[in-house]
matplotlib code that plots the C-alpha trace (Angstrom):
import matplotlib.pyplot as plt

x = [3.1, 3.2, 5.9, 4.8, 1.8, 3.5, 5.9, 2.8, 1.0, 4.3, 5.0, 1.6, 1.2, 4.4, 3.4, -0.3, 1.7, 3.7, 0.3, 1.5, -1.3, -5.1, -6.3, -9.8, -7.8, -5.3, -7.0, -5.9, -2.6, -2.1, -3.0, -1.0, 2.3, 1.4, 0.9, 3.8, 6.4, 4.5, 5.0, 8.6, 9.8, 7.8, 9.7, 13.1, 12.2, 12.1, 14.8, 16.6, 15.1, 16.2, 19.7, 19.2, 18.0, 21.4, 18.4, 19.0, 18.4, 14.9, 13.8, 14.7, 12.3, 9.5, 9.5, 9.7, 6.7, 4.3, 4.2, 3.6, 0.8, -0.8, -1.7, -2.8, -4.9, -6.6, -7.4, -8.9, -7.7, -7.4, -9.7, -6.8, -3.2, -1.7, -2.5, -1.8, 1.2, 1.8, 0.7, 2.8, 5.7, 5.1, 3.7, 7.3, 9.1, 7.3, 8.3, 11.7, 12.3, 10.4, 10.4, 8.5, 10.6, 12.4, 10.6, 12.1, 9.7, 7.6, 4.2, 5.3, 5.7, 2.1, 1.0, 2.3, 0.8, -2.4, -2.2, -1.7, -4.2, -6.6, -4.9, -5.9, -9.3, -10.2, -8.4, -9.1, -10.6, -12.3, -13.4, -16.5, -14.8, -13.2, -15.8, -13.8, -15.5, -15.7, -13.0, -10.5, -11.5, -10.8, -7.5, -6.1, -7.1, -4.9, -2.1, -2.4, -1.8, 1.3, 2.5, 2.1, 3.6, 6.6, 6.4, 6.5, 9.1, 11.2, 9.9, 11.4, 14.7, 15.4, 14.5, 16.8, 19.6, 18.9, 17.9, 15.3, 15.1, 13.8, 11.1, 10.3, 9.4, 7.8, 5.6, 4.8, 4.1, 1.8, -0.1, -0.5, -1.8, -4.1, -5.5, -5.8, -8.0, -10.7, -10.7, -11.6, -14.0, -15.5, -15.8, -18.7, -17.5, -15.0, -17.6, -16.3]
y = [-11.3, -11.6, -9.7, -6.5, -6.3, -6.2, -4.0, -1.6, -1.6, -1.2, 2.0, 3.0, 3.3, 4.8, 7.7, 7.6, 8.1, 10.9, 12.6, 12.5, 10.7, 10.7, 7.4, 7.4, 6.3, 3.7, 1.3, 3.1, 4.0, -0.2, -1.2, 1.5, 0.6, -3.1, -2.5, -1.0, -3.1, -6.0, -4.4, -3.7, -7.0, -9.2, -7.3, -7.4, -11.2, -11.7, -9.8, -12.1, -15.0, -14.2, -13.6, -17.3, -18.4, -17.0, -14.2, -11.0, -8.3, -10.5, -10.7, -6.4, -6.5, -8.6, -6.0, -3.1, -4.5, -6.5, -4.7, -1.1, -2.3, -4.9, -2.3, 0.5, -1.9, -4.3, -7.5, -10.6, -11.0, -14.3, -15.2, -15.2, -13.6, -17.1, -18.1, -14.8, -15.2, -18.8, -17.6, -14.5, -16.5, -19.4, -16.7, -15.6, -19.1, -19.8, -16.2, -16.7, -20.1, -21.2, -17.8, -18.3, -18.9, -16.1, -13.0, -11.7, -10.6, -7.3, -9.8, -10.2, -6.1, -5.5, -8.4, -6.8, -3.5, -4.9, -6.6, -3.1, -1.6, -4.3, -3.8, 0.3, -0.5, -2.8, -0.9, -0.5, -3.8, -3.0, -6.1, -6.6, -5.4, -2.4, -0.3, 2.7, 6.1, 7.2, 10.2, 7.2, 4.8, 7.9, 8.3, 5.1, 4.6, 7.3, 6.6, 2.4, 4.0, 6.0, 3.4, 1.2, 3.5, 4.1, -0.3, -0.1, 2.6, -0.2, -2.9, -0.7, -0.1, -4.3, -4.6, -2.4, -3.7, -7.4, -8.0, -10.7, -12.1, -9.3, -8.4, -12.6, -11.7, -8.1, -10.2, -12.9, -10.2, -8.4, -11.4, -12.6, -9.5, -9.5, -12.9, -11.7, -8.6, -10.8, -13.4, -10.2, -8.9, -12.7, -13.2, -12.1, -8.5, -7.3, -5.3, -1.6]
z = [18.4, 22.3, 22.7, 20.2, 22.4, 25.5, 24.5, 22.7, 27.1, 28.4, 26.6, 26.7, 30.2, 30.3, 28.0, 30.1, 33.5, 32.0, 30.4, 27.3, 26.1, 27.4, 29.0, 26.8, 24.2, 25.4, 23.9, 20.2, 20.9, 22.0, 18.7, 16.4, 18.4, 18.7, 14.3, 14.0, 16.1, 14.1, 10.7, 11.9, 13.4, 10.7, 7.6, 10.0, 9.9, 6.1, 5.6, 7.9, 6.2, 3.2, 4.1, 5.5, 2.3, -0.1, -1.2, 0.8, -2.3, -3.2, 0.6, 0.1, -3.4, -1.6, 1.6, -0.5, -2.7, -0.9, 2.3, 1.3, -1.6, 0.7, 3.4, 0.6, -1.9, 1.5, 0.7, 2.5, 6.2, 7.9, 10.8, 13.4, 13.7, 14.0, 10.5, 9.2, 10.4, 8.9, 6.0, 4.9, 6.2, 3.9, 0.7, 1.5, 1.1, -1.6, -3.3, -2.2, -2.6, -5.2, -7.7, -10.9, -14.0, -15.6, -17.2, -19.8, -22.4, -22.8, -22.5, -18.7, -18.4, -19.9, -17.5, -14.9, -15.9, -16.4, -12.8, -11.1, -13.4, -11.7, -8.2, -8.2, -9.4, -6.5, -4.3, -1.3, -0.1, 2.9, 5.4, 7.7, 10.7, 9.3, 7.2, 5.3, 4.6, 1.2, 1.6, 3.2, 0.4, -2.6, -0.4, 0.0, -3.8, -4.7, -2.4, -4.9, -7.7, -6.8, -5.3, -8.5, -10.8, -8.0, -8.7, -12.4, -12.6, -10.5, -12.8, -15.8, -13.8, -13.0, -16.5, -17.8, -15.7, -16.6, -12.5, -13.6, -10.0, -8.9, -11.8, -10.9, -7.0, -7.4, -10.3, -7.4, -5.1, -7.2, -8.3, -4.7, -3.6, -6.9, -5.6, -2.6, -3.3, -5.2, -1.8, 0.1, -2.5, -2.4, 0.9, 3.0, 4.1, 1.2, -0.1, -1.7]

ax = plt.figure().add_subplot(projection="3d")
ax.plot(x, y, z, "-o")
ax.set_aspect("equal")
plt.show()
């Protein structure tokens, strides 16, 4: 967003004025607060969204599972941050508006299992433009499959308590980040 990444050079240069921070890397220091005002402002947005859309508590489930496990397992990235954009806001709709029909059977739990199994395995997705070392890779491997286990423990808990909505969105969540590995391992640079 435009105004993320004039907010990131504002406050760079501020903190670069004040020495805080060494001009030779400006250029770093842009990015990582331009990433996270993004990251911020875009789950602030669905959030919003879903409060729009009568679906506050699944817009919650959706941030809390697709954001954290997309960034740890990588996946296929979209060749501008336009469609990016148009495209997690309308995996979100969909998620939201159209939620796949209700899950209520132990076959959907080992699915899901089986789905985060597959997610750890593949994980991380590295792209053409962003190589990962081995040590980053073993990390960021480890860091999926906490993560999953953190998911499934949440799985168990909506299960428990009969919250089928939002075992219905962390499913769609996991699947589209499934599907979205294999693209990345598919694709010309989403080599491990």
């Amino acid at each position: 967003m435009k105004i993320t990444e004039t907010l990131s050079v504002k406050i760079t240069d501020i903190f670069i004025d004040n020495h805080v921070l060494p001009f030779q890397q400006r250029a770093a220091y842009i990015y990582c607060f331009d990433f996270c005002f993004d990251l911020f402002l875009y789950n602030l947005s669905l959030l919003i969204l879903g409060i729009f859309f009568h679906h506050g508590w699944l817009a919650l489930v959706y941030v809390f599972t697709m954001s954290p496990l997309k960034m740890l397992a990588g996946g296929m990235h979209a060749s501008s941050r336009g469609i990016c954009d148009i495209i997690s806001y309308l995996t979100f709709c969909i998620g939201i508006i159209v939620i796949i029909p209700a899950i209520q059977t132990f076959p959907a739990f080992w699915c899901f299992c089986v789905l985060l199994i597959t997610i750890i395995i593949l994980a991380p997705v590295d792209t053409k433009s962003h190589r990962l070392t081995q040590k980053k890779k073993r990390r960021l491997k480890c860091l999926t499959a906490i993560y999953s286990i953190m998911l499934l423990s949440l799985y168990l808990i909506f299960f428990n308590f009969f919250r089928f909505d939002s075992i219905q969105i962390m499913f769609f969540c996991v699947i589209v980040i499934w599907i979205n590995q294999l693209l990345g391992r598919i694709s010309k640079g989403g080599s491990q």
